[in-house]
DSSP file (Angstrom, degrees, kcal/mol; ACC not computed):
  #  RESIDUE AA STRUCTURE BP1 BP2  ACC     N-H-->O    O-->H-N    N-H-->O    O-->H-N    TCO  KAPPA ALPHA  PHI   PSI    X-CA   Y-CA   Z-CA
    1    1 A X              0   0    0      0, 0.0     3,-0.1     0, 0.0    25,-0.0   0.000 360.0 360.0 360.0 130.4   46.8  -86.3  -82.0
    2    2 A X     >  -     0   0    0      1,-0.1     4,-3.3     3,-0.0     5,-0.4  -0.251 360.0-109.3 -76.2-177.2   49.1  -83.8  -80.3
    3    3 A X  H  > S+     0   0    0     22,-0.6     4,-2.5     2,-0.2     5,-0.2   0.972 121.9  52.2 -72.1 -49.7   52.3  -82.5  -82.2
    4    4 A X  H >> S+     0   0    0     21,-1.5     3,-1.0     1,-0.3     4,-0.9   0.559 114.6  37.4 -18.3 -82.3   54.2  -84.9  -79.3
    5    5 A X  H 3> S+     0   0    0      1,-0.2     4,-0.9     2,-0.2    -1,-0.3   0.822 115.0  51.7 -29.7 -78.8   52.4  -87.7  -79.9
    6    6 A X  H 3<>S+     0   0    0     -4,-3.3     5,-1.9     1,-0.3     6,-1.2   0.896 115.4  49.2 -52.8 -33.7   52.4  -86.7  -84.0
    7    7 A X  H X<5S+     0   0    0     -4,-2.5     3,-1.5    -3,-1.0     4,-0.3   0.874 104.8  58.9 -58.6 -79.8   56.8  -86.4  -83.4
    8    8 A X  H 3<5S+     0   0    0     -4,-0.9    -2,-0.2     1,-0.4    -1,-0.2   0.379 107.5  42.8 -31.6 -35.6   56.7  -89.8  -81.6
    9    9 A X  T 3<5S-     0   0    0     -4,-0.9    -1,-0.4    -5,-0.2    -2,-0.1  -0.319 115.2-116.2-109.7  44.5   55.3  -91.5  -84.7
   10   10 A X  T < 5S+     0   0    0     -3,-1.5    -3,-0.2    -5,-0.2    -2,-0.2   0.596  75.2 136.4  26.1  45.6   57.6  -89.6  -86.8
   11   11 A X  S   <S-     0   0    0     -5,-1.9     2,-0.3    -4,-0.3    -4,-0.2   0.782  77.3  -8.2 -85.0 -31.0   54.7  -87.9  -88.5
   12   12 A X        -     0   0    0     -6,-1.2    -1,-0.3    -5,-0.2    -2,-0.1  -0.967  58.4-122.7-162.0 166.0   56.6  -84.4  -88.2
   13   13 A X  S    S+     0   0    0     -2,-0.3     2,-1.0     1,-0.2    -6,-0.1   0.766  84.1  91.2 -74.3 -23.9   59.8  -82.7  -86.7
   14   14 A X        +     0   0    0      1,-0.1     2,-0.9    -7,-0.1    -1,-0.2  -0.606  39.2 165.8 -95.8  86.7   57.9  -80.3  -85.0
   15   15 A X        +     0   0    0     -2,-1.0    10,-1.0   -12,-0.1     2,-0.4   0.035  43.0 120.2 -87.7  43.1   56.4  -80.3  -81.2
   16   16 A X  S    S-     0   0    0     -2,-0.9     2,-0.2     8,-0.2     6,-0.2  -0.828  75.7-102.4-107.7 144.2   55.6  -76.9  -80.7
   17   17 A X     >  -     0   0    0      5,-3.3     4,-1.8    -2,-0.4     7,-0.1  -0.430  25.5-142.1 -58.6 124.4   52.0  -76.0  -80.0
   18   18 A X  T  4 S+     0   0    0     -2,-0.2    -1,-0.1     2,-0.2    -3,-0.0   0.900  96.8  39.1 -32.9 -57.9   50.3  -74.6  -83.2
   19   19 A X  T  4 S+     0   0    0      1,-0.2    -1,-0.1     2,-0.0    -2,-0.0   0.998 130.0  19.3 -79.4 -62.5   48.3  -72.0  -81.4
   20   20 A X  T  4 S-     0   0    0      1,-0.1     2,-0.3     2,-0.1    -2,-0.2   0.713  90.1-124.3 -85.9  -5.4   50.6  -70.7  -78.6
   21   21 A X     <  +     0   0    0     -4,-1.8    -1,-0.1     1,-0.3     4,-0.0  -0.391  50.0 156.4  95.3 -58.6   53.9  -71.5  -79.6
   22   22 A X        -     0   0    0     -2,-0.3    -5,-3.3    -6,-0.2    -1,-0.3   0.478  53.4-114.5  12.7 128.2   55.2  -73.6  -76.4
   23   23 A X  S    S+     0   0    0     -7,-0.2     2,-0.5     1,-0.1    -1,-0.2   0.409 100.4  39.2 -70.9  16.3   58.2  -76.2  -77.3
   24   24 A X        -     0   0    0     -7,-0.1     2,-0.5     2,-0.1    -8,-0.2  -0.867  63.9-167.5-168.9 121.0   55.9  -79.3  -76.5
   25   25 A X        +     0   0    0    -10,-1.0   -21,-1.5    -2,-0.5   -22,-0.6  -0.842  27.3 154.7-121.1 102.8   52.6  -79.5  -77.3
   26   26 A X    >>  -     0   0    0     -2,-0.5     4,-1.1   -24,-0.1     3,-0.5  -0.656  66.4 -84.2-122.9 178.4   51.0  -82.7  -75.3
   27   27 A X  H 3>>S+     0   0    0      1,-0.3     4,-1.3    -2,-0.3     5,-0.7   0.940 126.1  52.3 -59.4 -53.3   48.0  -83.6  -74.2
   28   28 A X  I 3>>S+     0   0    0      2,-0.1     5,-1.7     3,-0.1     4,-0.8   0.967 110.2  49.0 -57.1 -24.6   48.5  -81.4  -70.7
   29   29 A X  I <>5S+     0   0    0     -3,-0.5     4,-0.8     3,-0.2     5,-0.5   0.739 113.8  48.9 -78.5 -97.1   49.4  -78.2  -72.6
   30   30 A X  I  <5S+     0   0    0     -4,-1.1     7,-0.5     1,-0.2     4,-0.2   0.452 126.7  25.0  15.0 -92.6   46.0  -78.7  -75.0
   31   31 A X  I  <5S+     0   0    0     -4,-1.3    -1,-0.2     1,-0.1    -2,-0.2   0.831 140.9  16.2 -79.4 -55.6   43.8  -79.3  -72.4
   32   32 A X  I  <<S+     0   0    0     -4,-0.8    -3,-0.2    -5,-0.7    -2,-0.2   0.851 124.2  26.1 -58.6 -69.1   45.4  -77.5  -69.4
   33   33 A X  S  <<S+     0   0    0     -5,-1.7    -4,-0.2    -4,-0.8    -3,-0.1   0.644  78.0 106.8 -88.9 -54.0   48.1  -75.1  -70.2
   34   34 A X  S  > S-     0   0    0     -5,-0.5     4,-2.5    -6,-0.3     5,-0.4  -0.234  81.9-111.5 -51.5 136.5   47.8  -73.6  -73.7
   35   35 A X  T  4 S+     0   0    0      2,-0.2    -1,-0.1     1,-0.2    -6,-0.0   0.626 120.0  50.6 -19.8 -48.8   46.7  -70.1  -73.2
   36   36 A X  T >4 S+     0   0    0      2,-0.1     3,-1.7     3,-0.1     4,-0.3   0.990 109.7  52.9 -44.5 -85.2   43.3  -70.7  -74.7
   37   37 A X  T 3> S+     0   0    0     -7,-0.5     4,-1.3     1,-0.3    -2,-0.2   0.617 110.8  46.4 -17.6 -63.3   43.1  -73.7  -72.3
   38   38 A X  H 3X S+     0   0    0     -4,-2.5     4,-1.2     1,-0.3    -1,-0.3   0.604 107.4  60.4 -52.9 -18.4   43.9  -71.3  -69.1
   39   39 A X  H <> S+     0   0    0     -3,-1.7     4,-0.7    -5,-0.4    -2,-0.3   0.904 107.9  37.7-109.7 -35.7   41.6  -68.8  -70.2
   40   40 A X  H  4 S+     0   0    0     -4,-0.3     4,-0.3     2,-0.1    -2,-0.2   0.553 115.3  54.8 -93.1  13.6   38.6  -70.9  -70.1
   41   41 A X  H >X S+     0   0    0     -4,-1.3     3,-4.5    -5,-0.2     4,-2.4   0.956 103.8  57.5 -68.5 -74.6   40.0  -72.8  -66.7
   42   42 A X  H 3< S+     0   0    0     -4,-1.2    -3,-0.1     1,-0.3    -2,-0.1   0.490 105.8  57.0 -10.9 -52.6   40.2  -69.1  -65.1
   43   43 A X  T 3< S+     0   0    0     -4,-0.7    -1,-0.3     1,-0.1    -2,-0.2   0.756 117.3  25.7 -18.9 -61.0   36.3  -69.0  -66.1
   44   44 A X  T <4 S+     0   0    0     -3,-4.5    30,-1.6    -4,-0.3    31,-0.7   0.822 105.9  65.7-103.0 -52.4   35.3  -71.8  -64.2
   45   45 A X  B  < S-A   73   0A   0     -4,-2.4     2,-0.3    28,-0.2    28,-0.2  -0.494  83.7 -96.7 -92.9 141.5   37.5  -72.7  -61.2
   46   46 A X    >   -     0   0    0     26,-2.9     3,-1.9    -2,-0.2     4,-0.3  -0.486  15.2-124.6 -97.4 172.7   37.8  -70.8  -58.5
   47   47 A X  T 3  S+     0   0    0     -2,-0.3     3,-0.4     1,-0.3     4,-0.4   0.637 111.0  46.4 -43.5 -57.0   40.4  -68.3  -57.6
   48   48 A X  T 3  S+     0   0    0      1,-0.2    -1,-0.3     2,-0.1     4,-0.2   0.515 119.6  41.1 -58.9 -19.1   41.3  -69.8  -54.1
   49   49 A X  S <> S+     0   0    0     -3,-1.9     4,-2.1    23,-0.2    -2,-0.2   0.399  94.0  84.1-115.4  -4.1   41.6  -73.6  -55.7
   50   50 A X  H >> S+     0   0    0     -3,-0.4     4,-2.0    -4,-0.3     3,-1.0   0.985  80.5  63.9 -63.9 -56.7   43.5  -72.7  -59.3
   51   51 A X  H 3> S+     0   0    0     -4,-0.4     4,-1.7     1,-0.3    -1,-0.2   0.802 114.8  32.3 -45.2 -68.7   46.7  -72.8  -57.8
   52   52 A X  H 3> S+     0   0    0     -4,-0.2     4,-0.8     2,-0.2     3,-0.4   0.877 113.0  57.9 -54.4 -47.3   45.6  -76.8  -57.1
   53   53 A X  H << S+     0   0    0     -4,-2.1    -2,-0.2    -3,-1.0     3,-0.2   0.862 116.3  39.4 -80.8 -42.7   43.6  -77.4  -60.3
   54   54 A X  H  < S+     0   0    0     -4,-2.0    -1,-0.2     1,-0.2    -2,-0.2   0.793 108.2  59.9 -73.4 -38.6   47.0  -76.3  -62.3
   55   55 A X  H  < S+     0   0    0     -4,-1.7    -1,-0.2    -3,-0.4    -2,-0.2   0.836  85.6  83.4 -85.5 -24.5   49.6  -77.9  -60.2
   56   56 A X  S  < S-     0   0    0     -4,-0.8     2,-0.0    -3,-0.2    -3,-0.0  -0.252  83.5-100.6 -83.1 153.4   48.5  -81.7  -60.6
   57   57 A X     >  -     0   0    0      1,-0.1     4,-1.7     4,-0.1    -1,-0.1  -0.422  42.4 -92.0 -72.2 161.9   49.6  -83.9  -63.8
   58   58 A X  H  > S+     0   0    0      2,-0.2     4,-2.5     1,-0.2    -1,-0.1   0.746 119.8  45.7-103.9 -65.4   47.7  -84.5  -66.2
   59   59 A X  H  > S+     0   0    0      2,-0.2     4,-2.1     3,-0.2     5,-0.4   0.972 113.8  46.5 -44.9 -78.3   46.1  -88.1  -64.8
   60   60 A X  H  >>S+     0   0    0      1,-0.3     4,-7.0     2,-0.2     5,-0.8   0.866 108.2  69.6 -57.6 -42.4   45.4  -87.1  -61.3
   61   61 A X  H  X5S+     0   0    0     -4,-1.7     4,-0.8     1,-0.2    -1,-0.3   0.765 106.3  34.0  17.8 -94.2   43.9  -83.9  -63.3
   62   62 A X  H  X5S+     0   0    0     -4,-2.5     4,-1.3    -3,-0.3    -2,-0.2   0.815 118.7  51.6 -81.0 -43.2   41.2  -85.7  -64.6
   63   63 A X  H  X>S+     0   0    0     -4,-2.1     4,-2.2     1,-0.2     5,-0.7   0.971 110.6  43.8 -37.9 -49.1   40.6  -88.0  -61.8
   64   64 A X  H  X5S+     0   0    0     -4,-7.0     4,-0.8    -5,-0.4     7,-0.3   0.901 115.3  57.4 -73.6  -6.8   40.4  -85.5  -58.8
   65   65 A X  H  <<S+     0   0    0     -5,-0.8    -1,-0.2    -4,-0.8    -2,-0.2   0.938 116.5  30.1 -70.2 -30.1   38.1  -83.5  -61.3
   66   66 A X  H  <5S+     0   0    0     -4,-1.3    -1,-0.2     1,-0.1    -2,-0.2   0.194 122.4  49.1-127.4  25.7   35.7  -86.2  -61.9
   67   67 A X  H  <5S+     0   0    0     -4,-2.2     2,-0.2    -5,-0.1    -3,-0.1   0.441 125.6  27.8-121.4 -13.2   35.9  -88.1  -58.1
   68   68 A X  S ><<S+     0   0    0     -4,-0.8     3,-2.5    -5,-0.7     4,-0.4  -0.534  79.0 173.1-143.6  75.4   35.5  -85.1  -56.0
   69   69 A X  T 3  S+     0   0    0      1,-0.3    10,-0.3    -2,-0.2     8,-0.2   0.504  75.7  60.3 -67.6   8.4   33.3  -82.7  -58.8
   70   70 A X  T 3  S+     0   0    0      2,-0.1    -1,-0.3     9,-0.1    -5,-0.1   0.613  81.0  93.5 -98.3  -1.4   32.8  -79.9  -55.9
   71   71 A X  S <  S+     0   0    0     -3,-2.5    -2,-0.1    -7,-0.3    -6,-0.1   0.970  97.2   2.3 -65.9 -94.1   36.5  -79.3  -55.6
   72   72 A X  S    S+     0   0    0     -4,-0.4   -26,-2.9   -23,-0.1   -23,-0.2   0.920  90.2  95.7 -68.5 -53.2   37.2  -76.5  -57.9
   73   73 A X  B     -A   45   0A   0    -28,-0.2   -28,-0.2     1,-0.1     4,-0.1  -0.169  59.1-136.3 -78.5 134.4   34.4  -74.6  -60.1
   74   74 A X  S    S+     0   0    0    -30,-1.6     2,-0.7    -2,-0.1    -1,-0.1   0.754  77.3  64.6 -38.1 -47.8   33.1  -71.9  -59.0
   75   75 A X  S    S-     0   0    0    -31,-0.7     2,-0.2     4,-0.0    -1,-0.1  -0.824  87.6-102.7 -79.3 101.8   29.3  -72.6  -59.9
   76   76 A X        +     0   0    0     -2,-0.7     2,-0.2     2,-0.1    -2,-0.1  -0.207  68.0 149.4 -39.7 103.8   27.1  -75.0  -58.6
   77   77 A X  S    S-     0   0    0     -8,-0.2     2,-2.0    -2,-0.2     3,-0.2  -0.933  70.7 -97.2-157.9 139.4   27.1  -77.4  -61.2
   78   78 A X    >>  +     0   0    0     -2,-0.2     4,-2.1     1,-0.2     3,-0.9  -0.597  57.6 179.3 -49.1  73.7   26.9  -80.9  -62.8
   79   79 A X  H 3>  +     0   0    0     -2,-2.0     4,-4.7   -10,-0.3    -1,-0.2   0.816  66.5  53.8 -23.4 -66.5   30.8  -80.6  -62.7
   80   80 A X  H 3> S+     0   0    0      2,-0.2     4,-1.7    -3,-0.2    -1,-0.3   0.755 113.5  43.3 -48.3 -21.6   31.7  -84.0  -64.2
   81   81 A X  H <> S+     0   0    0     -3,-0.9     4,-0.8     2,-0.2    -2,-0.2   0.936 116.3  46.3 -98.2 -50.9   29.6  -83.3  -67.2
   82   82 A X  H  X S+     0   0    0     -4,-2.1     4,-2.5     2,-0.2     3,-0.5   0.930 113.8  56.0 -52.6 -46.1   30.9  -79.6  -67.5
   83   83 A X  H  X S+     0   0    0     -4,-4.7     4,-2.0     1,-0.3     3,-0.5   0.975 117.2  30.4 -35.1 -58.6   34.6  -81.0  -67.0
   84   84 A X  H  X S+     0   0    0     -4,-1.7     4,-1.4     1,-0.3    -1,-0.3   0.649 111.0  60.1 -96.8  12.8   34.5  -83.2  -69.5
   85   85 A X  H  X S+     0   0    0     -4,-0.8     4,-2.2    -3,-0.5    -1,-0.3   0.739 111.7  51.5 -83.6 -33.5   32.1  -81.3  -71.9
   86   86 A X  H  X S+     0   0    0     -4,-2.5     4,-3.0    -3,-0.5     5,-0.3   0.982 105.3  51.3 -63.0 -56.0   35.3  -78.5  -71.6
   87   87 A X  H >X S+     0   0    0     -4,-2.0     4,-2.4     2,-0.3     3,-0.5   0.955 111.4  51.4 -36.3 -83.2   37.9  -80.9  -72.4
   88   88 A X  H 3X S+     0   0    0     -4,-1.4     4,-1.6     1,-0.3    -1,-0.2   0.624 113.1  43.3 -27.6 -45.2   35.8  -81.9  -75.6
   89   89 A X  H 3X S+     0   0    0     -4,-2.2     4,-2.0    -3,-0.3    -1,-0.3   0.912 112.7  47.1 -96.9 -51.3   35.5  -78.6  -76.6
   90   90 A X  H <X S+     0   0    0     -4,-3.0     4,-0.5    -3,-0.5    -2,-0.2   0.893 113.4  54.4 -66.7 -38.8   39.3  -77.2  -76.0
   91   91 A X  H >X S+     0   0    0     -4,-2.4     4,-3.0    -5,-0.3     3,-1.3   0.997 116.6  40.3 -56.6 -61.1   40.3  -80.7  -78.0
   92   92 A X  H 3X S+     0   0    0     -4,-1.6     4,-1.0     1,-0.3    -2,-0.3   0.734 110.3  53.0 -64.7 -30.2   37.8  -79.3  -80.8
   93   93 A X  H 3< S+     0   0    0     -4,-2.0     4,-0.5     2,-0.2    -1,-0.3   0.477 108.7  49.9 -92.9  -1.8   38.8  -75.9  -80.7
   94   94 A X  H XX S+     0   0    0     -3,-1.3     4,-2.0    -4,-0.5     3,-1.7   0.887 113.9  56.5 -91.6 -78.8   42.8  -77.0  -81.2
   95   95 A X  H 3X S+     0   0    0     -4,-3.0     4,-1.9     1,-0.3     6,-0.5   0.694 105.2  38.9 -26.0 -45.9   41.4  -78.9  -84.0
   96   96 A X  H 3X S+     0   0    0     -4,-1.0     4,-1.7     2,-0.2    -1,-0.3   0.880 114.4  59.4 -90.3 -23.6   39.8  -76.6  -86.0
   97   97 A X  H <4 S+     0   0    0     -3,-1.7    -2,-0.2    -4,-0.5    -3,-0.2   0.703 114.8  44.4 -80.9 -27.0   42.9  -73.9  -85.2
   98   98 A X  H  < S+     0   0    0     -4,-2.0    -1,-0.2     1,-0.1    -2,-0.2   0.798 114.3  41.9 -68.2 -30.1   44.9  -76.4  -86.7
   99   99 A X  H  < S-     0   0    0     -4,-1.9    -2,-0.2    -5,-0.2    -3,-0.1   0.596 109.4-103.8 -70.8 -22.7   43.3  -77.3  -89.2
  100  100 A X     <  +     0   0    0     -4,-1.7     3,-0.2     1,-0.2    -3,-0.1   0.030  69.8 136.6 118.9 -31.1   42.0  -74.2  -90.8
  101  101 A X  S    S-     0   0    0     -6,-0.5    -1,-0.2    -5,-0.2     2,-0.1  -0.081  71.4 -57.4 -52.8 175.8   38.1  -74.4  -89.6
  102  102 A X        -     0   0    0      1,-0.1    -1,-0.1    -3,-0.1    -5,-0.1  -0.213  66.1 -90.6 -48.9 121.1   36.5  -71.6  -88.4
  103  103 A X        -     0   0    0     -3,-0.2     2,-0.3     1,-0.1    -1,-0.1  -0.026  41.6-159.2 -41.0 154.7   38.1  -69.4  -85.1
  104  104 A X        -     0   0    0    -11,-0.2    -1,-0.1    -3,-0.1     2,-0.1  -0.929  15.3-138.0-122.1 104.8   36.3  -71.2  -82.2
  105  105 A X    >>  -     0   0    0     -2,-0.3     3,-2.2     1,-0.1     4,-2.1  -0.321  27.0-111.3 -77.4 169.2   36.5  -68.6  -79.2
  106  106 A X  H 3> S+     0   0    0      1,-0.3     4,-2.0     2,-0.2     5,-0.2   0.718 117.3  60.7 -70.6  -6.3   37.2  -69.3  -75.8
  107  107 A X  H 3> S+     0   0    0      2,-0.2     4,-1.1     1,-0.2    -1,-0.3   0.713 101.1  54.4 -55.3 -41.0   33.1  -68.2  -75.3
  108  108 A X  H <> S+     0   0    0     -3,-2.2     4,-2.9     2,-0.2    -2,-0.2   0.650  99.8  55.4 -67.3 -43.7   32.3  -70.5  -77.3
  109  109 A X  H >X S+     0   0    0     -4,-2.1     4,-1.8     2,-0.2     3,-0.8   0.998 114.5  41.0 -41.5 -69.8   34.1  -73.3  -75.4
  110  110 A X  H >X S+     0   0    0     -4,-2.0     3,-2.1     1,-0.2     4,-0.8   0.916 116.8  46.5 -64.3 -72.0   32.3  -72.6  -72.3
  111  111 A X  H 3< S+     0   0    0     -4,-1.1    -1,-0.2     1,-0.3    -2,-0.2   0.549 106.9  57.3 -67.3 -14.1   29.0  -72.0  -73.7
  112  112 A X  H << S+     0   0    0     -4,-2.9    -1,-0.3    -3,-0.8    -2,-0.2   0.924 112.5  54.1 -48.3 -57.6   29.3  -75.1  -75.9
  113  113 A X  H XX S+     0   0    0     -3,-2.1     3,-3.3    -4,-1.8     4,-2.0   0.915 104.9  38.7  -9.9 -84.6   29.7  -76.5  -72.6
  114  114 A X  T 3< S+     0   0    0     -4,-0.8     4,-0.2     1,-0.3    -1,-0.2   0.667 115.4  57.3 -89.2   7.5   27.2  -75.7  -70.5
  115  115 A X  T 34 S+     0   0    0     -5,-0.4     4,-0.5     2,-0.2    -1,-0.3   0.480 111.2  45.9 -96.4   6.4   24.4  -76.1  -73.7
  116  116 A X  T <> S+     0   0    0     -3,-3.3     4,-1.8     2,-0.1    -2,-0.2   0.745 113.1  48.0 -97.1 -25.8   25.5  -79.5  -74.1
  117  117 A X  H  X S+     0   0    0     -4,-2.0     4,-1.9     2,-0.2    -2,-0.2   0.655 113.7  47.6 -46.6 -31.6   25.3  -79.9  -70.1
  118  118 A X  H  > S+     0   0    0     -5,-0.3     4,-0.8    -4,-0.2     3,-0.3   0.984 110.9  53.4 -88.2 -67.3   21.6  -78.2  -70.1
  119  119 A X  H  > S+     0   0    0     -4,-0.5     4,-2.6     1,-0.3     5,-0.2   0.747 110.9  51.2 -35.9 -52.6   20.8  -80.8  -73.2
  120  120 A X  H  X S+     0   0    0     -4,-1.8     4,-2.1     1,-0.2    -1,-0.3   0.962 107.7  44.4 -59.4 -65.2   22.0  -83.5  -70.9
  121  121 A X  H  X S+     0   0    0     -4,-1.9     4,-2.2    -3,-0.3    -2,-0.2   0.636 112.6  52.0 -12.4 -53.1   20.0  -82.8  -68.0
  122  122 A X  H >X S+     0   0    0     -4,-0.8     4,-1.9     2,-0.2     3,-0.5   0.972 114.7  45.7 -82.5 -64.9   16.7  -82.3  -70.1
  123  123 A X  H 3X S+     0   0    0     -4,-2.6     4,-3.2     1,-0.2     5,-0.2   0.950 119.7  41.4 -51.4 -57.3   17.5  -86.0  -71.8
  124  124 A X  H 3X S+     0   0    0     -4,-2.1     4,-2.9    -5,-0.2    -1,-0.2   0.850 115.9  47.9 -57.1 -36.5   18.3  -87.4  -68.3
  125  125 A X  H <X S+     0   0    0     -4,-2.2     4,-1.7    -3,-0.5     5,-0.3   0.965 117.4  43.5 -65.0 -77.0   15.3  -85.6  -66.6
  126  126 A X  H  X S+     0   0    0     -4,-1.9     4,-2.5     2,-0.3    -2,-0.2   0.811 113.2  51.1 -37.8 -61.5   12.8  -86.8  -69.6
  127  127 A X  H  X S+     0   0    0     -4,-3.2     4,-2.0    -5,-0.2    -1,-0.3   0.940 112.2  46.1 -62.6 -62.1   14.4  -90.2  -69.4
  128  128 A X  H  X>S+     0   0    0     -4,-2.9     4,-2.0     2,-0.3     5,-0.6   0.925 116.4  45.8 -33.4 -68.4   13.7  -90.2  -65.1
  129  129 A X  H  <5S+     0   0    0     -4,-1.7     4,-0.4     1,-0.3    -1,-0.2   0.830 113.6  52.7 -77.5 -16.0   10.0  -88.9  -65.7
  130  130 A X  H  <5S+     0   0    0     -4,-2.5     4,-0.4    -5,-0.3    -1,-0.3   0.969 107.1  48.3 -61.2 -41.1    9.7  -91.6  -68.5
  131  131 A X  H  <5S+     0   0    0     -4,-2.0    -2,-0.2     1,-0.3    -1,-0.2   0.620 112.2  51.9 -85.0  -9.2   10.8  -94.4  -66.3
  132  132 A X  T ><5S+     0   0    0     -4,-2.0     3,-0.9     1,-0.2    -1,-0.3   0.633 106.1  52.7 -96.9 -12.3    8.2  -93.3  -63.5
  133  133 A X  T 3 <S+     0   0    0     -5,-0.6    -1,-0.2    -4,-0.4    -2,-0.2   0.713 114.7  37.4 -96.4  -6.9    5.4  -93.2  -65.5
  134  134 A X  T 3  S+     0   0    0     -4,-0.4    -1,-0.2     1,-0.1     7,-0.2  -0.413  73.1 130.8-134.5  61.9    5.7  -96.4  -66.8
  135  135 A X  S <  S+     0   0    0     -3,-0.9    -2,-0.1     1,-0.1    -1,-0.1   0.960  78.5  55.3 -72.9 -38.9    7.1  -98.2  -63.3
  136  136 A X  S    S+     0   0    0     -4,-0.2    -1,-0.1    -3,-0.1    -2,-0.1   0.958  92.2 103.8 -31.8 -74.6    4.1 -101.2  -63.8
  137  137 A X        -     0   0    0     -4,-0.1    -3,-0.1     1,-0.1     4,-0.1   0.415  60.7-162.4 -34.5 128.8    5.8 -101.6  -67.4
  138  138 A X  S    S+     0   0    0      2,-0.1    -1,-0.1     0, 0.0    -2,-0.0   0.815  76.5  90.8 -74.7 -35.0    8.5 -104.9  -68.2
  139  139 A X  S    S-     0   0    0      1,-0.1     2,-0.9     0, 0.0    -5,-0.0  -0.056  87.8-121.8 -69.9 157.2    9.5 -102.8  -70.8
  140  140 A X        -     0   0    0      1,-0.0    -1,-0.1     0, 0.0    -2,-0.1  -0.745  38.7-112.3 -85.1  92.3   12.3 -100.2  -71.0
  141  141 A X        -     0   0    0     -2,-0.9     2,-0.1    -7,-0.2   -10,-0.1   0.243  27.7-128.4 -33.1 149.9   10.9  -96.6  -71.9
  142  142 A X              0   0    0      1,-0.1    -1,-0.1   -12,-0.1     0, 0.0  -0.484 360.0 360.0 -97.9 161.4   12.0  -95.4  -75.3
  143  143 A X              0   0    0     -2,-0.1    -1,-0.1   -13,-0.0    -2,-0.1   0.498 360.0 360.0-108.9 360.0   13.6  -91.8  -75.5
């Protein structure tokens, strides 16, 4: 829960982001904004399209990210799965910097990313060559 959110249910006084300071720390700041956040967007999207990837709210965000996944990043890429594997990981990495766990760097983010992305692939790929080798079959291949 961000500090907004955490205000809002009158859990604390305080909505400034833990990690950068910034008076309001909501979900767009987190994910978006926060310094961290920017620094592994910078990474990803490209140079010529940030300008756009920054300016839309927080909804349209995560829609135009994950209905038109060639729009911004820079790499040819399962895009929807890296989006939201990034998201996951900047959520987690807030989390443990609030909490006290262990620093998570912004290196880490991405490279969480794209080895949970690879991981995916390999499951889906496996799953695909399962389901053609047993096309005859009533049954549903097991993973």
């Amino acid at each position: 829960m961000t500090n907004v959110e955490r205000v809002a249910r009158h859990f604390t006084s305080d909505s400034n982001c833990c990690i950068c300071g910034a008076a309001l720390e909501d979900l767009d700041h987190v994910l978006c904004r926060c310094p961290s956040a920017l620094q592994v967007w910078m990474e990803l999207v490209r140079p010529n399209r940030f300008s756009e990837f920054m300016a839309l709210d927080i909804i349209a965000w995560i829609c135009a990210n994950f209905e038109k996944p060639d729009r911004f990043p820079m790499r040819s890429t399962d895009w929807s799965l890296m989006f939201g594997s990034i998201i996951w990981f900047l959520w987690l990495d807030r989390n443990a910097k609030v909490f006290g766990a262990a620093d998570v760097t912004v290196g880490s983010v991405v490279q969480n990313s794209h080895r949970l992305v690879l991981l995916a692939s390999h499951v889906v790929g496996s799953r695909m060559i399962a389901m053609q080798a047993g096309a005859g079959s009533t049954r549903d291949p097991v993973l």
